[in-house]
N, CA and C atoms as an extended XYZ file, in Angstrom:
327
Properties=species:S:1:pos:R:3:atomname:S:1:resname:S:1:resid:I:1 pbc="F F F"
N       120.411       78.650      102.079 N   UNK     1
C       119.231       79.413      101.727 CA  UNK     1
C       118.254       79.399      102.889 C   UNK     1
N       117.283       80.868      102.728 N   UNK     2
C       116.412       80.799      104.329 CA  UNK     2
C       115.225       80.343      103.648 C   UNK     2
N       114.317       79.928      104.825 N   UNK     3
C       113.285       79.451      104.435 CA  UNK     3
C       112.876       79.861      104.619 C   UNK     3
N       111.792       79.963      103.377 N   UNK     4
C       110.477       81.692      103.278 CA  UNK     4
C       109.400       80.988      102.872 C   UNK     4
N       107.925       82.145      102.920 N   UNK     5
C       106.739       81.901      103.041 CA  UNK     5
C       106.046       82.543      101.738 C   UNK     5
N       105.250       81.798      101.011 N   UNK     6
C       104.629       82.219       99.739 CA  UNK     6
C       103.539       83.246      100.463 C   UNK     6
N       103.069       83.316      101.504 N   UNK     7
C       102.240       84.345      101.937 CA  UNK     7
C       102.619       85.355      102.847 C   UNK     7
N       104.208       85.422      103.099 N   UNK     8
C       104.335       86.257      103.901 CA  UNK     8
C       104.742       87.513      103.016 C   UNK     8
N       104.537       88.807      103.777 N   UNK     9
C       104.544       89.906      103.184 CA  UNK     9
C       102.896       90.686      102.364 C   UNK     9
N       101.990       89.941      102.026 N   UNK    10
C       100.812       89.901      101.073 CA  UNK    10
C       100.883       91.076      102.162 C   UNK    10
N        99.653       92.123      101.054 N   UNK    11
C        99.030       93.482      101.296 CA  UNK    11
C        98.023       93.240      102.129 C   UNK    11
N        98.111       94.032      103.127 N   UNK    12
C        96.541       93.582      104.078 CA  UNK    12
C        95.830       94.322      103.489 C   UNK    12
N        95.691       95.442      102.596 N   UNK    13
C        94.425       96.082      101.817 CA  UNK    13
C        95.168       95.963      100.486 C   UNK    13
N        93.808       95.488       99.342 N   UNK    14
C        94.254       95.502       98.148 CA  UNK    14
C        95.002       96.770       98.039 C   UNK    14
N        95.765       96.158       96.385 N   UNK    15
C        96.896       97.467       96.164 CA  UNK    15
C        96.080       98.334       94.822 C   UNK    15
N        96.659       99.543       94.158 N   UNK    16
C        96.254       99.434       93.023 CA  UNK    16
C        96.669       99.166       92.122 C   UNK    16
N        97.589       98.206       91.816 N   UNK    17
C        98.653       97.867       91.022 CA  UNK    17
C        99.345       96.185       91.566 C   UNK    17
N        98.594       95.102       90.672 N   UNK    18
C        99.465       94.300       90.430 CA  UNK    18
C       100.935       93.606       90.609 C   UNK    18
N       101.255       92.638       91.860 N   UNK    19
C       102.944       92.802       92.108 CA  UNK    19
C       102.931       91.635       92.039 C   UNK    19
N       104.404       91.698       91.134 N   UNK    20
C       105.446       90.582       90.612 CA  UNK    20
C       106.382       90.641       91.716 C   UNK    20
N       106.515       89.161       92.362 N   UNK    21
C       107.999       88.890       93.162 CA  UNK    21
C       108.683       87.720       92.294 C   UNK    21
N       109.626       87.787       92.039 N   UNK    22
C       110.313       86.918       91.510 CA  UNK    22
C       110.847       85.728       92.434 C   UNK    22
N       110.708       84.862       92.582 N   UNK    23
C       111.157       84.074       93.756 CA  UNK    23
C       112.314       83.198       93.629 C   UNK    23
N       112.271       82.913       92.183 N   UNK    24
C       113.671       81.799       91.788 CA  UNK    24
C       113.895       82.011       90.193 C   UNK    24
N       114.912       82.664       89.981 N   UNK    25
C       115.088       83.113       88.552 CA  UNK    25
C       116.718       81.846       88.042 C   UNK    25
N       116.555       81.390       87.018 N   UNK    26
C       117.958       80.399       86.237 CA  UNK    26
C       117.502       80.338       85.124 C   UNK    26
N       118.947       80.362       84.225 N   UNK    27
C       118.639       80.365       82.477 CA  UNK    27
C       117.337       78.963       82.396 C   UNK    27
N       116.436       79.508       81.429 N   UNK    28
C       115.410       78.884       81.297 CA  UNK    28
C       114.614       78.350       82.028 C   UNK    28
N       114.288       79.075       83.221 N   UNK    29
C       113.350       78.886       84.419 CA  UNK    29
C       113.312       80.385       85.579 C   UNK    29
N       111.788       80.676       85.236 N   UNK    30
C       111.781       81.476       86.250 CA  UNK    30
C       110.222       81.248       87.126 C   UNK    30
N       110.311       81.208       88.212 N   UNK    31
C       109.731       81.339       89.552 CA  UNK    31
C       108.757       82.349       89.920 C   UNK    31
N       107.878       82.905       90.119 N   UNK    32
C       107.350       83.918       90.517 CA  UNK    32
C       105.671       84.055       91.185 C   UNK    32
N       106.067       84.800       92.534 N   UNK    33
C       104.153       84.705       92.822 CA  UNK    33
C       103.655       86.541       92.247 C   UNK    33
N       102.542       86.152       92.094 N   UNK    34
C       101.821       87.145       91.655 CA  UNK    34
C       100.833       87.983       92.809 C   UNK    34
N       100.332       88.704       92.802 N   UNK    35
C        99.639       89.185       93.721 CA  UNK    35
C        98.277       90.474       93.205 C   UNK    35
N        97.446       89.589       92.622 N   UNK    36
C        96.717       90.691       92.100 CA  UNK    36
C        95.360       90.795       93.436 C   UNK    36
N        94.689       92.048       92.739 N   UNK    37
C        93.332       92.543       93.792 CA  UNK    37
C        92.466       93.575       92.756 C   UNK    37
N        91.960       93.004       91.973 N   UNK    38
C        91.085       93.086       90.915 CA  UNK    38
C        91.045       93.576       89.559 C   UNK    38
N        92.365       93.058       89.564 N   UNK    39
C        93.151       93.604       87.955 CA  UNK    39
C        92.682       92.543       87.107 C   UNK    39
N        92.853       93.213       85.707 N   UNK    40
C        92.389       92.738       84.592 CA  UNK    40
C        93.568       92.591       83.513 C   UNK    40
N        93.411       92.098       82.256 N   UNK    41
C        94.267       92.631       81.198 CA  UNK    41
C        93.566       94.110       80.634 C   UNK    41
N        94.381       94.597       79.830 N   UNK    42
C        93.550       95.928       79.136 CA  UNK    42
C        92.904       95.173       78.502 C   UNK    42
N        91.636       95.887       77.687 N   UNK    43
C        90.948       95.466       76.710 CA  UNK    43
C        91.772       95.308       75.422 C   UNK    43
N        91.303       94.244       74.766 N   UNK    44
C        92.182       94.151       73.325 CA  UNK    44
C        93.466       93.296       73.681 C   UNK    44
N        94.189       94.040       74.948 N   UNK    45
C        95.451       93.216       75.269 CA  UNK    45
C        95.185       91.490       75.181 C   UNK    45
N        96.142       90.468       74.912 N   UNK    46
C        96.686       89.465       74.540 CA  UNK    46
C        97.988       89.204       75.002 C   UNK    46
N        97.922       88.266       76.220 N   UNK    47
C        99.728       87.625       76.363 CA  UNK    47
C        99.921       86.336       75.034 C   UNK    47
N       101.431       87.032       74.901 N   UNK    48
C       101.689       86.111       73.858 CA  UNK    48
C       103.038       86.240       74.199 C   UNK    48
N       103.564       84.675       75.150 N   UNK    49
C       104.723       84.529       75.408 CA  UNK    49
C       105.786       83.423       74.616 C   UNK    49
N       107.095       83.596       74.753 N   UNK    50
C       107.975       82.678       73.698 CA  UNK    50
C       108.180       81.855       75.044 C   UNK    50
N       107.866       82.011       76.519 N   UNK    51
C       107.781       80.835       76.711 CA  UNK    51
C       106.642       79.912       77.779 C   UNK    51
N       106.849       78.826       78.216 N   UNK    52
C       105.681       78.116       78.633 CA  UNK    52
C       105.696       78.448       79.767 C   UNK    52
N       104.645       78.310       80.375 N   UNK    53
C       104.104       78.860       82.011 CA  UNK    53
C       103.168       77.837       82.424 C   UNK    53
N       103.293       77.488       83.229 N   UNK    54
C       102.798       76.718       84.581 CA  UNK    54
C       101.895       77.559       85.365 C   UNK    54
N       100.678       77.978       85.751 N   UNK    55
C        99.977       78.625       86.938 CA  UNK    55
C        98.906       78.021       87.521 C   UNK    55
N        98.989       78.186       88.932 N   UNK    56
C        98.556       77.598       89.879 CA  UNK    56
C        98.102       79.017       90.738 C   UNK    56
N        96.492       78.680       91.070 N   UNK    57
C        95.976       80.003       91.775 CA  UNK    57
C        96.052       79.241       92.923 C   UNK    57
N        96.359       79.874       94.050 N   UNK    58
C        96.738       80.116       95.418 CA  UNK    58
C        95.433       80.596       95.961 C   UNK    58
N        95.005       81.217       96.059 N   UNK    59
C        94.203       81.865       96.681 CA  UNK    59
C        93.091       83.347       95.959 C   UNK    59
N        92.354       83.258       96.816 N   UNK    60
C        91.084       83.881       95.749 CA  UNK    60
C        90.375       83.618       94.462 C   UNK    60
N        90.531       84.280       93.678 N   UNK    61
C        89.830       83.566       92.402 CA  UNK    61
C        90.130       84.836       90.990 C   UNK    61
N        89.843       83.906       89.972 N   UNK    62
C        90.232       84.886       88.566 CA  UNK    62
C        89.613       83.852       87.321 C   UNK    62
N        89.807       84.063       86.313 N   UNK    63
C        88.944       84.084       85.243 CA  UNK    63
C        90.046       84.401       84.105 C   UNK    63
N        90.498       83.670       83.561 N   UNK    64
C        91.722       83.453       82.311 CA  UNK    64
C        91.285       83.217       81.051 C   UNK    64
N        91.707       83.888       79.910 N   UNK    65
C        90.483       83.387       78.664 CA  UNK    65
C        91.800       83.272       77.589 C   UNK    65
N        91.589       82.596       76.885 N   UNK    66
C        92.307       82.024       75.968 CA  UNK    66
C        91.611       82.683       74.193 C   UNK    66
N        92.613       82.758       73.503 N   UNK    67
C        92.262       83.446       72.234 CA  UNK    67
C        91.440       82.475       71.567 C   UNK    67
N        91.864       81.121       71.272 N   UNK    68
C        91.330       80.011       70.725 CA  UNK    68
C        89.891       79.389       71.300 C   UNK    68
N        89.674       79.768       72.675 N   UNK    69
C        88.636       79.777       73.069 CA  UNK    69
C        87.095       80.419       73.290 C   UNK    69
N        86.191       80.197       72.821 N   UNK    70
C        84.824       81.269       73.128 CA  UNK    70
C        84.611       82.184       74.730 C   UNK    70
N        85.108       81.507       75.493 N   UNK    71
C        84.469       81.664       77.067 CA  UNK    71
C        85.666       81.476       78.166 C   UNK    71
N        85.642       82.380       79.157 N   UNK    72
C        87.095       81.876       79.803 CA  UNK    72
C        86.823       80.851       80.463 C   UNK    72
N        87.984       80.972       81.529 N   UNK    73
C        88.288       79.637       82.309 CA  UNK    73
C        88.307       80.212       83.771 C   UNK    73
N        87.254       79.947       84.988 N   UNK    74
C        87.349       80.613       86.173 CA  UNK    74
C        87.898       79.588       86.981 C   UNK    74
N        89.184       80.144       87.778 N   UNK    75
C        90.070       79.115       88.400 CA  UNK    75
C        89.893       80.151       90.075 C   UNK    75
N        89.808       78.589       90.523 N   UNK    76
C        89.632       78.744       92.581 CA  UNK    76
C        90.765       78.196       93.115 C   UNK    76
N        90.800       78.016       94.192 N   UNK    77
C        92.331       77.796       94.850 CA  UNK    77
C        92.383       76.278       94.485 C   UNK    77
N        93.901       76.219       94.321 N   UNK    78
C        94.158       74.559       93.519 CA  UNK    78
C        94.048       74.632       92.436 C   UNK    78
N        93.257       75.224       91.377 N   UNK    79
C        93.223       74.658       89.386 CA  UNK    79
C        94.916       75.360       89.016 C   UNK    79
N        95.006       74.696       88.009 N   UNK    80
C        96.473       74.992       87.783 CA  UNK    80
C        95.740       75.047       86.095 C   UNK    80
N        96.874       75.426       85.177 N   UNK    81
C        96.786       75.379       83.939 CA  UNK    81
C        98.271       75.326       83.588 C   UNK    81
N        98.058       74.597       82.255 N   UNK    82
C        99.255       74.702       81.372 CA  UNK    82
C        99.259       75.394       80.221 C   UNK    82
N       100.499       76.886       80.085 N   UNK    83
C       100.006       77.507       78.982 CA  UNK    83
C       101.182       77.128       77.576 C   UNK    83
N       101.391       77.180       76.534 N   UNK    84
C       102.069       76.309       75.967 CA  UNK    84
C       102.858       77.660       75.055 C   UNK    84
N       103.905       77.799       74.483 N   UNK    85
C       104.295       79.113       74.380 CA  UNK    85
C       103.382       79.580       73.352 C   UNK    85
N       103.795       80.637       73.610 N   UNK    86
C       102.866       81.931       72.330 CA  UNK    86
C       101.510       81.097       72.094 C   UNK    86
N       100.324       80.790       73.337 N   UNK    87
C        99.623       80.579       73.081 CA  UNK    87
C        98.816       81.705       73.861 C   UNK    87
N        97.902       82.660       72.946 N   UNK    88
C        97.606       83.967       73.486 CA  UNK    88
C        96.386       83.717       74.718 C   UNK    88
N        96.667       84.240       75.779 N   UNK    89
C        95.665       84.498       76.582 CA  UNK    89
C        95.531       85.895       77.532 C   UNK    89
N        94.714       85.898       78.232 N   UNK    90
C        94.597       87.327       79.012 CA  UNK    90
C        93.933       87.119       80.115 C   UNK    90
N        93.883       87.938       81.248 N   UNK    91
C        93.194       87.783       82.455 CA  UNK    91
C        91.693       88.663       82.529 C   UNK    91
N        90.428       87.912       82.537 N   UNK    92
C        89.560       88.700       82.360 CA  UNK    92
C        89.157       89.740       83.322 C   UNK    92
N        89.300       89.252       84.897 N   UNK    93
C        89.246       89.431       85.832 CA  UNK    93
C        90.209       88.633       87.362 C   UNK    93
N        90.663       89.819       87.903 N   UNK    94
C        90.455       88.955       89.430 CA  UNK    94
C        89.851       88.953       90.585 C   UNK    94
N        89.138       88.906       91.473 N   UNK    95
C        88.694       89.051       92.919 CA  UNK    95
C        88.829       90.124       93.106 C   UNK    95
N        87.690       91.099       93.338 N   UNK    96
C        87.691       92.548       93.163 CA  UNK    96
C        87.615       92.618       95.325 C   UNK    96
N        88.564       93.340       95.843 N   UNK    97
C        88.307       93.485       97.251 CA  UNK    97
C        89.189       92.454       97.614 C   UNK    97
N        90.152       91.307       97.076 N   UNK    98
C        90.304       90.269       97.539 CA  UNK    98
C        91.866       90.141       97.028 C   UNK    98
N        92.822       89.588       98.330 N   UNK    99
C        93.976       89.221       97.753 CA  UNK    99
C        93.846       87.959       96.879 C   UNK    99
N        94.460       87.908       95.480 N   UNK   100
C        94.553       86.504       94.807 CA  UNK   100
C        96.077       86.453       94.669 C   UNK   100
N        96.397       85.336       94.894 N   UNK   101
C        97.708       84.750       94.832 CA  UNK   101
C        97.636       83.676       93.690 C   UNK   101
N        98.976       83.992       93.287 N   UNK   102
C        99.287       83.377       91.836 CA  UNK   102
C       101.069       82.382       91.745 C   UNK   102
N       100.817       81.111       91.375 N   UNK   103
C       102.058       80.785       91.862 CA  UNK   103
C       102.578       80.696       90.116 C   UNK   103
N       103.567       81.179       89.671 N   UNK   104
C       103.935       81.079       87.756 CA  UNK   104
C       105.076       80.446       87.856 C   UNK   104
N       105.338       79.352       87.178 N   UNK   105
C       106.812       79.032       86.286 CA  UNK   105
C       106.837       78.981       85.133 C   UNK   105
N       107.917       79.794       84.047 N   UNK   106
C       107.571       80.127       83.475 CA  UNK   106
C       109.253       79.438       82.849 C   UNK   106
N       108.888       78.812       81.678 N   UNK   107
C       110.352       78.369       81.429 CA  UNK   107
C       110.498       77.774       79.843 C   UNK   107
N       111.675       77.061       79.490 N   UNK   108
C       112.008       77.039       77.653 CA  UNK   108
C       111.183       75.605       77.836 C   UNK   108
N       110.902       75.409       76.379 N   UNK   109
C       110.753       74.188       76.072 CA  UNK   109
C       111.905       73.708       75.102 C   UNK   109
């Protein structure tokens, strides 16, 4: 296997659209960086996954809100969270003008 770079390739101008790279996919584990530049969830929208996810912001900044919660959660480079399955959350915001990098594992319990 070659050895690759979680930042190589990033958009030198935000995109308008949100990109998924998959980086390491196996039954019950998948890998993936994210790459947003000031995307949101829709309004109303709710993730509600069957399975658990791991995320770790990389770079820039975003704002994650949880259903069970009043107020989101604004994460800077380094906060990680643990999301636990089908526990609903959504992205309120990300870094409007700004690459944010997103590191996800996303896997069974």
């Amino acid at each position: 296997m070659q050895i690759q770079n979680l930042y190589a390739g990033l958009p030198s101008n935000p995109e308008a659209g949100e990109r998924f790279d998959a980086l390491l996919a196996r039954p019950g584990l998948r890998i993936e960086r994210i790459v947003s530049s000031g995307q949101a969830s829709p309004p109303d929208f709710w993730y509600d996954q069957a399975e658990a996810e791991w995320v770790v912001l990389l770079q820039g900044a975003a704002r994650l809100r949880f259903a069970d919660e009043a107020s989101g959660r604004t994460l800077a480079p380094g906060d990680w969270l643990y999301l636990a399955p089908h526990r609903r959350h959504r992205v309120e915001w990300t870094a409007a003008g700004e690459t944010t990098v997103w590191l996800a594992v996303h896997f069974a319990e």
